[in-house]
C-alpha positions as CSV (number, residue, x, y, z in Angstrom):
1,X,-146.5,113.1,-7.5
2,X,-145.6,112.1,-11.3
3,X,-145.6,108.8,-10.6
4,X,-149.1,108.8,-8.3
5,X,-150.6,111.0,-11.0
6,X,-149.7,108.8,-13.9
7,X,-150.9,105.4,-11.9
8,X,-154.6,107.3,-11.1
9,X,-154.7,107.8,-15.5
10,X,-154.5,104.0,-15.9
11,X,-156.4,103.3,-13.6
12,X,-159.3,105.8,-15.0
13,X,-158.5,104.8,-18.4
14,X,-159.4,101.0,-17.3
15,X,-162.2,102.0,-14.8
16,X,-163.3,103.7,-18.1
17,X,-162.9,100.6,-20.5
18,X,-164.9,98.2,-17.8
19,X,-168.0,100.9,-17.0
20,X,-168.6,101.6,-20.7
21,X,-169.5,98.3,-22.5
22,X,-172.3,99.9,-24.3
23,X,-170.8,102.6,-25.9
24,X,-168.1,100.2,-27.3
25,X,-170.5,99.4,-30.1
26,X,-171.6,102.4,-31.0
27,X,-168.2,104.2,-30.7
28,X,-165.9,104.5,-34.0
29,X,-163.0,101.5,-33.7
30,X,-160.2,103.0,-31.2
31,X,-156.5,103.0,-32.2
32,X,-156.0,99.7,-31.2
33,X,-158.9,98.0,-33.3
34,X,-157.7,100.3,-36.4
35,X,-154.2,99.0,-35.9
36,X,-155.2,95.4,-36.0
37,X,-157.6,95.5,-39.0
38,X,-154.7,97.4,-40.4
39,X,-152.8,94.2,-39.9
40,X,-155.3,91.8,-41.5
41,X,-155.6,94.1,-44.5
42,X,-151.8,93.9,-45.1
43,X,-152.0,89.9,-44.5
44,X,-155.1,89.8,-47.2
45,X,-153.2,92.0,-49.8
46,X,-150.0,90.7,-49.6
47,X,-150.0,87.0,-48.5
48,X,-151.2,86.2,-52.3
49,X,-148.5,87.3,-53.4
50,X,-146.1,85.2,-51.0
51,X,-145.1,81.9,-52.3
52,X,-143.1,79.0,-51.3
53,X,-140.2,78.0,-53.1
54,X,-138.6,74.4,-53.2
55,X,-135.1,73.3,-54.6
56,X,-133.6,69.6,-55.0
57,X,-129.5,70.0,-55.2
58,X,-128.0,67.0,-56.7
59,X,-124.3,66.9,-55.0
60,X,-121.8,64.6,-56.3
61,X,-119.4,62.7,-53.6
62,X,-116.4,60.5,-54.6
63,X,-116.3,57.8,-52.4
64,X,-114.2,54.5,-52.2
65,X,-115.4,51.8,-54.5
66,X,-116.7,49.0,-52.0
67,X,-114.6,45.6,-52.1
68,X,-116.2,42.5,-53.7
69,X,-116.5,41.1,-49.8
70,X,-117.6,43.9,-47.7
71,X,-114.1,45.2,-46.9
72,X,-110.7,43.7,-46.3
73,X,-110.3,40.5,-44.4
74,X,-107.2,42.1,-43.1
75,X,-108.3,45.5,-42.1
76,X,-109.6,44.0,-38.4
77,X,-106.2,43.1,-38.0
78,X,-105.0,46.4,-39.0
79,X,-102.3,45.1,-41.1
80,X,-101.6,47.5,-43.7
81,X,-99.6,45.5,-45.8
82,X,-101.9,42.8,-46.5
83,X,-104.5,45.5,-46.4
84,X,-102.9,47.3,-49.5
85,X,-102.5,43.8,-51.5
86,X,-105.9,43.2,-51.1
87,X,-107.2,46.5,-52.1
88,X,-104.5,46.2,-55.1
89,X,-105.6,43.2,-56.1
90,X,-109.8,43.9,-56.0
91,X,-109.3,47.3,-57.1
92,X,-109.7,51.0,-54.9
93,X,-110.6,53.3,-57.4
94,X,-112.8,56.1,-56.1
95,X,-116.3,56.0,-57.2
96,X,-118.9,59.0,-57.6
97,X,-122.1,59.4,-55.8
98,X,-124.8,61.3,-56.4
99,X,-127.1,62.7,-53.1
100,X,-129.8,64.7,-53.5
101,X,-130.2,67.8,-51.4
102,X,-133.9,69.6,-50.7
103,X,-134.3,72.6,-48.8
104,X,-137.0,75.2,-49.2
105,X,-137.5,79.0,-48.8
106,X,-139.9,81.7,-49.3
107,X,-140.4,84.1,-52.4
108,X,-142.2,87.1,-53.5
109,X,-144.1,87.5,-56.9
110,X,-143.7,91.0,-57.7
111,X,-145.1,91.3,-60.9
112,X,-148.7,89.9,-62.5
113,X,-146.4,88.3,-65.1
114,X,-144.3,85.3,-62.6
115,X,-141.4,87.2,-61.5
116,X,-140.5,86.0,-58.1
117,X,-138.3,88.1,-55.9
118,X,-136.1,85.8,-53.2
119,X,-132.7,85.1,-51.8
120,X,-129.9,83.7,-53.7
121,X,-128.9,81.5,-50.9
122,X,-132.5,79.9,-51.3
123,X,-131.9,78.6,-54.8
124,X,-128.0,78.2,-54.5
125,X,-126.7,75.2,-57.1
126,X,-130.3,74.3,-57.5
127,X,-130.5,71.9,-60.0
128,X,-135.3,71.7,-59.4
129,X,-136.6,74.7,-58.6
130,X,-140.6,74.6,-57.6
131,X,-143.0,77.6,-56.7
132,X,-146.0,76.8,-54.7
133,X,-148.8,79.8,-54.4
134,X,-150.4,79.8,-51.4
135,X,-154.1,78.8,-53.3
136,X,-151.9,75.0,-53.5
137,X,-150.7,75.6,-57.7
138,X,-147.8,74.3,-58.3
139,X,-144.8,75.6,-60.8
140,X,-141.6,74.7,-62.4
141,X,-139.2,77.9,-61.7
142,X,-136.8,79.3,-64.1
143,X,-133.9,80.9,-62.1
144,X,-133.3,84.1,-64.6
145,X,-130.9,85.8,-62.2
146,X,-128.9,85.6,-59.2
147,X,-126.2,87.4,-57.7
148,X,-124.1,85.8,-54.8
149,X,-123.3,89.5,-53.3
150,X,-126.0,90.8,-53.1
151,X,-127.9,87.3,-51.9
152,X,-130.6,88.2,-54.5
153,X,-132.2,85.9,-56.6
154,X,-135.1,86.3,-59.3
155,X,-137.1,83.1,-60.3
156,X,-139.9,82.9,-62.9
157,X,-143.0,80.8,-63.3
158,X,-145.1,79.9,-66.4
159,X,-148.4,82.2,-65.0
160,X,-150.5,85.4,-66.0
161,X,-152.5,87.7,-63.9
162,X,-151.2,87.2,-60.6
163,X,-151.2,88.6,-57.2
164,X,-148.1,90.4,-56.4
165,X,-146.4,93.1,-54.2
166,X,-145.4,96.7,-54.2
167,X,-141.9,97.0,-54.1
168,X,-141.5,100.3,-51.7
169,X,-139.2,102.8,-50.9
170,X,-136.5,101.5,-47.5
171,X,-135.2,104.7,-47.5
172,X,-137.9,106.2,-45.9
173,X,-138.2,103.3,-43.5
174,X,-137.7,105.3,-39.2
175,X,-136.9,103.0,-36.3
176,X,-139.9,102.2,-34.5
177,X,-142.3,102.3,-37.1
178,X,-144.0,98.7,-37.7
179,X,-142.7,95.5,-39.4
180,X,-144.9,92.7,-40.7
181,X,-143.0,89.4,-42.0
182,X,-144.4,86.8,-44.2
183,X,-143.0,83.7,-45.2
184,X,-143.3,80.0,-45.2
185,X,-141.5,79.4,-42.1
186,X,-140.3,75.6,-41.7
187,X,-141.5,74.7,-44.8
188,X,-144.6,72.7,-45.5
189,X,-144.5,70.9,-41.8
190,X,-147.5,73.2,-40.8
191,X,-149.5,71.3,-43.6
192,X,-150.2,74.2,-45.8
193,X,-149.0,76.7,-48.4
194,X,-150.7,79.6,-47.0
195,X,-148.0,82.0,-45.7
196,X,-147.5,83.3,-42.2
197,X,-147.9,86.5,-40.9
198,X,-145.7,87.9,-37.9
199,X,-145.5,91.6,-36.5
200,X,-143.1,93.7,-34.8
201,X,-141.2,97.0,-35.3
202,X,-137.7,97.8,-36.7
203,X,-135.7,97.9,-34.6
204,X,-132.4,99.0,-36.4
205,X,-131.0,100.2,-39.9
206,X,-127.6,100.1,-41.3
207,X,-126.8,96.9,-39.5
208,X,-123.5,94.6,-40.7
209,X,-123.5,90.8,-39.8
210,X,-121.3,88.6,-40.3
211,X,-122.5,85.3,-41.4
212,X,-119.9,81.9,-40.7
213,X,-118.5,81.5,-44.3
214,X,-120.6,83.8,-46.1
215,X,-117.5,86.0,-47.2
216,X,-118.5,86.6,-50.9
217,X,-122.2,88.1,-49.7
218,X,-122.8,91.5,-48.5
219,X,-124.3,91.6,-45.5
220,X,-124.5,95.4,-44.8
221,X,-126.6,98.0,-44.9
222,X,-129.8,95.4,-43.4
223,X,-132.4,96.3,-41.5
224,X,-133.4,94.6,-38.6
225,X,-136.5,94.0,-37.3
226,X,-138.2,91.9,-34.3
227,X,-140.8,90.7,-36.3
228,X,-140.6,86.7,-35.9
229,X,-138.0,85.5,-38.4
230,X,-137.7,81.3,-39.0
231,X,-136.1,78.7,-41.1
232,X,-137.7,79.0,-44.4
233,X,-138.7,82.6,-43.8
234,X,-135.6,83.7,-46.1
235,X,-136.2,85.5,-49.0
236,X,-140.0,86.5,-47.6
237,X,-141.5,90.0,-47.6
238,X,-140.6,92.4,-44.9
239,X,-143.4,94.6,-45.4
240,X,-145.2,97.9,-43.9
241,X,-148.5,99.3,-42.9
242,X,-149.5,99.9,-46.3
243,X,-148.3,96.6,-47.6
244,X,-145.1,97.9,-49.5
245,X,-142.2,95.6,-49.4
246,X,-139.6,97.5,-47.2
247,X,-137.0,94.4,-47.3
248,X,-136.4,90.8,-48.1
249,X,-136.3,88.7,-44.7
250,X,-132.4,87.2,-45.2
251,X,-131.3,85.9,-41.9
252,X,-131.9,85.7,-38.1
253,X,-128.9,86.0,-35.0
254,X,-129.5,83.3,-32.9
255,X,-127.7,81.0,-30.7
256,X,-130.4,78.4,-30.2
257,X,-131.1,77.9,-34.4
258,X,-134.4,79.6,-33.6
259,X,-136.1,83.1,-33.6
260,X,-134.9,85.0,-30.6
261,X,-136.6,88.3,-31.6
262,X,-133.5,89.7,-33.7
263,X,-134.2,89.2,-37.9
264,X,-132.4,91.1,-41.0
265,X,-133.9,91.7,-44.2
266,X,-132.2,93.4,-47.5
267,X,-133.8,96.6,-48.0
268,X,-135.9,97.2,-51.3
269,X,-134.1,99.8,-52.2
270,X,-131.3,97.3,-52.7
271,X,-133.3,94.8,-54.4
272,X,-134.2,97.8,-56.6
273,X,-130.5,98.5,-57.7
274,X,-130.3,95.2,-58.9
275,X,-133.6,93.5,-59.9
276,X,-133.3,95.1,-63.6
277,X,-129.8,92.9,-64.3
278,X,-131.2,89.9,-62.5
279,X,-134.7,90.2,-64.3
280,X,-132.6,90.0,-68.0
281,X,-130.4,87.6,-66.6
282,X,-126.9,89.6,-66.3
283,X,-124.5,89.3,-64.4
284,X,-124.1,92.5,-61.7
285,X,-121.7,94.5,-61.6
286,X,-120.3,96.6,-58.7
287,X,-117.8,99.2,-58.5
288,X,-114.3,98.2,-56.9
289,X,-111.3,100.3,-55.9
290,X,-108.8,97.5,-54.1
291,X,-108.3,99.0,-50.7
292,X,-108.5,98.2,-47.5
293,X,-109.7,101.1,-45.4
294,X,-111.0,101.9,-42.1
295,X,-112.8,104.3,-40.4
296,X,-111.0,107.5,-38.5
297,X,-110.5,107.6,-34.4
298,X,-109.7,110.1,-32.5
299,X,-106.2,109.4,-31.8
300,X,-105.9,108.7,-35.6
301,X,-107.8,112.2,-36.9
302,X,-104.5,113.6,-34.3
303,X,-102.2,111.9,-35.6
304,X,-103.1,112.8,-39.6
305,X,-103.8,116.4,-38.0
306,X,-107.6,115.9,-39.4
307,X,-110.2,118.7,-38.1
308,X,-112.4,116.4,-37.6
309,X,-113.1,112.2,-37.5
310,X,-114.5,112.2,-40.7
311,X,-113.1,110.4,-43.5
312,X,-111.4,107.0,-44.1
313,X,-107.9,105.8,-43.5
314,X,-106.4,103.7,-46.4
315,X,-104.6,100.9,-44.5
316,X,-103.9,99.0,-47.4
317,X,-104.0,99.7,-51.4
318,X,-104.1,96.1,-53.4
319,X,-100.9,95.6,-56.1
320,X,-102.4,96.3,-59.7
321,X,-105.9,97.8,-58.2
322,X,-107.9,100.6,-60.0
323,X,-106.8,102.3,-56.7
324,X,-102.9,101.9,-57.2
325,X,-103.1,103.2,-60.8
326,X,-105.3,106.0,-59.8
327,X,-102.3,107.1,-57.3
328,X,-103.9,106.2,-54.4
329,X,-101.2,105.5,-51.2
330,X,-101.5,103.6,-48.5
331,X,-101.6,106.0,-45.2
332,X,-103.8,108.5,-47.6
333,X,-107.3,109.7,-46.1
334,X,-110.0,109.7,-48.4
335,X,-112.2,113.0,-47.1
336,X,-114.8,113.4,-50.2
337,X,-116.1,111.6,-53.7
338,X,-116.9,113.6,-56.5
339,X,-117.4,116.8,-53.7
340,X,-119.5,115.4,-51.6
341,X,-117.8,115.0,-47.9
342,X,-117.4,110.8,-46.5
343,X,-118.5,110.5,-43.2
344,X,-117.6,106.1,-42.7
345,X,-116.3,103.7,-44.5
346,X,-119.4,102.3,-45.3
347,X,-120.5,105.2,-47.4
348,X,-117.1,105.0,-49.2
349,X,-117.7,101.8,-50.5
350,X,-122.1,101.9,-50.6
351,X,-121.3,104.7,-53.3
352,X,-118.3,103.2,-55.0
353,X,-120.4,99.9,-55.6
354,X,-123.0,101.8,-57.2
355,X,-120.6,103.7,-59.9
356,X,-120.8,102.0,-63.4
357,X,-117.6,99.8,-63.9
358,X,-115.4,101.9,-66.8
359,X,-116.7,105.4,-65.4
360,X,-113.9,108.0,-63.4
361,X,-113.8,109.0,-60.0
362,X,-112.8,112.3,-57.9
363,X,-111.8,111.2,-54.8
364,X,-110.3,113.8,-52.2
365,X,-107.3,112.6,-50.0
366,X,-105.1,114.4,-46.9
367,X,-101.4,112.9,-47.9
368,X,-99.3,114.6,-45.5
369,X,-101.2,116.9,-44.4
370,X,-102.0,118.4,-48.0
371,X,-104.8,118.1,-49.7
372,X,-104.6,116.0,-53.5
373,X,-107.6,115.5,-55.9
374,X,-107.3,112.1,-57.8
375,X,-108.9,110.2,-60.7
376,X,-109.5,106.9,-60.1
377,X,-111.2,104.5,-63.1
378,X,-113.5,102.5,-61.3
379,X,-112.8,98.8,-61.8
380,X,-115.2,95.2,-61.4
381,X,-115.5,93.7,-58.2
382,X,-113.3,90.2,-58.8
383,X,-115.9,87.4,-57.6
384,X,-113.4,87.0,-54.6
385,X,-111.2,89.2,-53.1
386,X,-109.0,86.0,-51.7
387,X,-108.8,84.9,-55.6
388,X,-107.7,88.6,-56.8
389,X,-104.9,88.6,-54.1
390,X,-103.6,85.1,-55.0
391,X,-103.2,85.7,-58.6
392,X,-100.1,85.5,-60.4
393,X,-98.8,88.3,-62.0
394,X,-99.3,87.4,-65.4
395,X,-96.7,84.2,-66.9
396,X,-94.1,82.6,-66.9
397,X,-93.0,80.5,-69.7
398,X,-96.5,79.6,-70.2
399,X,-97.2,78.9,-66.6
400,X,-100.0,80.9,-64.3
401,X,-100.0,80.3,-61.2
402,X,-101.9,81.0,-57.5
403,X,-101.1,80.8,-54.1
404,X,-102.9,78.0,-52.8
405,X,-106.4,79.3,-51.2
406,X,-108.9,76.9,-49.1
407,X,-111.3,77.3,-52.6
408,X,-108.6,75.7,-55.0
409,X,-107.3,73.3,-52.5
410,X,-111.1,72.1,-52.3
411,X,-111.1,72.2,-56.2
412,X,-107.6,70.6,-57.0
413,X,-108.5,68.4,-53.9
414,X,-104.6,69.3,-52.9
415,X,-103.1,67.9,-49.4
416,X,-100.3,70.6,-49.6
417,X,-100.6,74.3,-48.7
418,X,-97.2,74.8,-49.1
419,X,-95.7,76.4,-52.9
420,X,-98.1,77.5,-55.7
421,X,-100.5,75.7,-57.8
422,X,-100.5,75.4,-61.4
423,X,-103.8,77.1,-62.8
424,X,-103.0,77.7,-66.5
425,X,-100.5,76.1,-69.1
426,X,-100.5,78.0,-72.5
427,X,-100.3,75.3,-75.4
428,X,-97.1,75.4,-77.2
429,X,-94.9,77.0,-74.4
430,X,-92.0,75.8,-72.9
431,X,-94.1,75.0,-69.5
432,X,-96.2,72.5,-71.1
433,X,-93.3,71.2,-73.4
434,X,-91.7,70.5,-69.9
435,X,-94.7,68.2,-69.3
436,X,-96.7,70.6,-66.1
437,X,-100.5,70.8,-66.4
438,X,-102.8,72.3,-63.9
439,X,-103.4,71.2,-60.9
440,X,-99.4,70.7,-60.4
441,X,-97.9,72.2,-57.0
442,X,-94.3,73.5,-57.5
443,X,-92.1,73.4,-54.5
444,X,-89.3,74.5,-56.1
445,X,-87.6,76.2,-58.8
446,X,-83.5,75.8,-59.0
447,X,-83.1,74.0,-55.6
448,X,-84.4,77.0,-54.0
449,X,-88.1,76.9,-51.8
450,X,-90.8,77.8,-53.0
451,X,-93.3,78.1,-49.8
452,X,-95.6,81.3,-51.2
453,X,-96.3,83.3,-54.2
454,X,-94.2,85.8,-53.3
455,X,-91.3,82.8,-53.4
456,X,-92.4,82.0,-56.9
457,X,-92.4,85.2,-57.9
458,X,-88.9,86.5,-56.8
459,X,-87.4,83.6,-57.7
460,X,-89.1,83.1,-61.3
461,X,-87.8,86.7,-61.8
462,X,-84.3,85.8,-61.5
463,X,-84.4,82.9,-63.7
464,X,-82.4,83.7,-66.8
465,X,-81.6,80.0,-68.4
466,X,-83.2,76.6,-68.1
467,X,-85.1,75.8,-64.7
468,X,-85.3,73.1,-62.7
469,X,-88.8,72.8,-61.4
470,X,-89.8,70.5,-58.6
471,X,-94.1,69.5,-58.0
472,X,-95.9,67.2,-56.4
473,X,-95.2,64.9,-59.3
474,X,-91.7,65.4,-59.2
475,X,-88.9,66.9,-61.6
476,X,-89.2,68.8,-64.5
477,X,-86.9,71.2,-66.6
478,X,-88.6,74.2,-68.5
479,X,-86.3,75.6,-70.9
480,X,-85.5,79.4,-71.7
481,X,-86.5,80.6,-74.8
């Protein structure tokens, strides 16, 4: 009977659309006509303010130095020993390169003044920055600010009186509502600078992605939307109905390379908490514990006899961390900061990034089924969590060393992944008396294997007379002092 009765109040509702042409004109516009002049309202107001943003990256390669002759005559017979004469003879030494790298990216302006709003991965190592506005004026851009975390960038062009955008509030933003994107998807191949528009709803909040090697950015807290999302969309407006900016469009999920109806953006509210350091040029700062944490399970609230699943587990707390010095344990479960009850990890840390670095913490914790109130100084993010666990701890006879991470391996251009590298020599000291410099892999110290930092560091501890150190470059003695 639903079902009947619900198929005869389309039908009447069409039957009523096709009998009444004439009254369409003088009827007021129905919800459908408002909603689309809505749309090309938003479009008017902010597509002006919607610019495209192009970079030129020059990247420096070392590359073989080209023989005199087009190669080795020997090399086709794949003997290496004549090979090697040759290249001894003409000379092998690497040469650099220089390539230059474009890519391009969308932007924001919003203020009258130039400031344009964008993504840091849009101007990343940019060494040419250039804004287009969508009336075809072109600018040099000034990066004054980015911030890798975040993936925030601000950029500013020599203008006055401009178009721009509202910057709105993305707290108040409610699955369902609508979504219109704007951008300069691929680039300039449609043949002009005038931005696109594309509509659709959100369709999440709070989402956390994960993108390939992206570990230094945050990627949490986005909202997602189905409004179309393309290469050269990033750093575009996400806005709403009244033409506030909601987000800025980041990145898509797609296994094709294409838009396959699921987009992110950075909500505003974000950009907010940021855009004053990036607009002056500083460098932002977020609050840092070192732990690892997760969030409570059933089985685990039973185990820690917890009333409830709320709170977070501290799996792991990071040697010499403003956690460790605060008291904190591994095993501990955080339950509330400064009062106020934690539900997730990702409240735990949204708050703790957004305390000023210097300033005290209360943090709540279950240890043993007791209840401890602890005060934690709030430490500085370290620009990689991978760098802040390989660190030495402090030196030793003038040497500092790390374990050896893919980014100092790539830096050092080292073969080995086995022992330490050498990243700091104090003048003066007995290490660099001894002859090591950075860069240097030790192996060994007193015949005895070096394959970690922990290695270096139990054995350096025991040292108590002259050491025999072996690198990469061979032998060297660094004498007690």
């Amino acid at each position: 009977m639903l079902r009947k009765s619900g198929l005869v109040l389309i039908l009447a509702a069409l039957a009523a659309v096709q009998t009444a042409p004439s009254m369409a004109q003088e009827a007021p516009p129905d919800v459908a006509e408002a909603l689309q002049n809505r749309f090309a309202e938003v479009a008017k107001s902010v597509g002006p303010a919607v610019v495209s943003i192009s970079t030129e990256v020059t990247e420096r390669v070392r590359v073989r130095r080209p023989h005199p002759f087009g190669g080795s005559p020997f090399s086709e017979f794949e003997d290496d020993i004549f090979d090697r004469f040759f290249r001894d003879f003409f000379g092998d030494e690497p040469m650099d390169r220089e390539f230059k790298q474009r890519g391009l990216g969308t932007g924001v302006l919003i203020d009258e003044e130039g400031y344009v709003l964008t993504n840091e991965h849009v101007i990343h190592g940019a060494d040419k920055v250039t804004v287009t506005l969508p009336d075809g004026r072109e600018f040099k851009g000034e990066i004054k600010g980015s911030d890798i975390r975040s993936d925030l960038a601000v950029v500013k062009i020599s203008a006055k009186g401009l178009p721009h955008a509202e910057l709105g509030d993305s707290d108040g933003v409610k699955i369902g509502q609508w979504a219109i994107a704007v951008g300069n998807p691929f680039g300039f191949a449609v043949g002009s600078s005038e931005p696109t528009v594309t509509v659709g709803v959100i369709s999440a909040l709070n989402r956390s992605i994960q993108l390939g090697r992206a570990q230094d950015r945050d990627y949490s807290n986005l909202i997602q939307t189905d409004a179309a999302i393309n290469p050269g969309n990033s750093g575009g407006p996400l806005v709403n109905l009244k033409g506030e900016v909601i987000g800025v469009n980041v990145a898509i999920f797609s296994t094709t390379g294409g838009y396959q109806g699921i987009g992110f953006a950075i909500p505003s509210n974000s950009a907010k908490a940021v855009l004053g350091d990036l607009i002056e040029g500083k460098k932002v700062l977020y609050g840092w514990l070192g732990v690892n944490v997760q969030d409570v399970t059933e089985e685990l609230a039973q185990h820690f006899k917890l009333p409830s699943k709320e709170g977070i587990i501290v799996a792991r707390v990071l040697a010499g961390s403003p956690a460790e010095e605060g008291g904190l344990r591994d095993g501990d479960v955080v339950v509330s900061l400064e009062g106020a009850a934690l539900k997730d990890v990702r409240e735990l840390l949204k708050k703790v990034a957004r305390v000023p670095v210097g300033q005290r913490i209360k943090l709540a914790v279950i240890r043993d089924g007791k209840r401890h109130e602890l005060s934690i100084k709030v430490g500085q993010r370290p620009e990689s969590l991978e760098s802040w666990e390989a660190r030495g701890e402090g030196t030793w006879r003038g040497l500092e060393v790390s374990a050896i991470t893919p980014e100092l391996a790539e830096r050092y251009r080292l073969t080995s992944h086995k022992g330490v590298v050498v990243t700091q020599v104090e003048p003066n000291s007995p290490a660099e008396e001894a002859g090591l410099r950075v860069r240097d892999v030790i192996l060994e110290i007193n015949r005895q294997k070096v394959d970690s930092l922990n290695d270096f560091t139990k054995i350096a501890k025991k040292v108590d007379g002259d050491a025999l150190v072996k690198t990469t470059r061979g032998y060297a003695v660094i004498r007690a002092r």
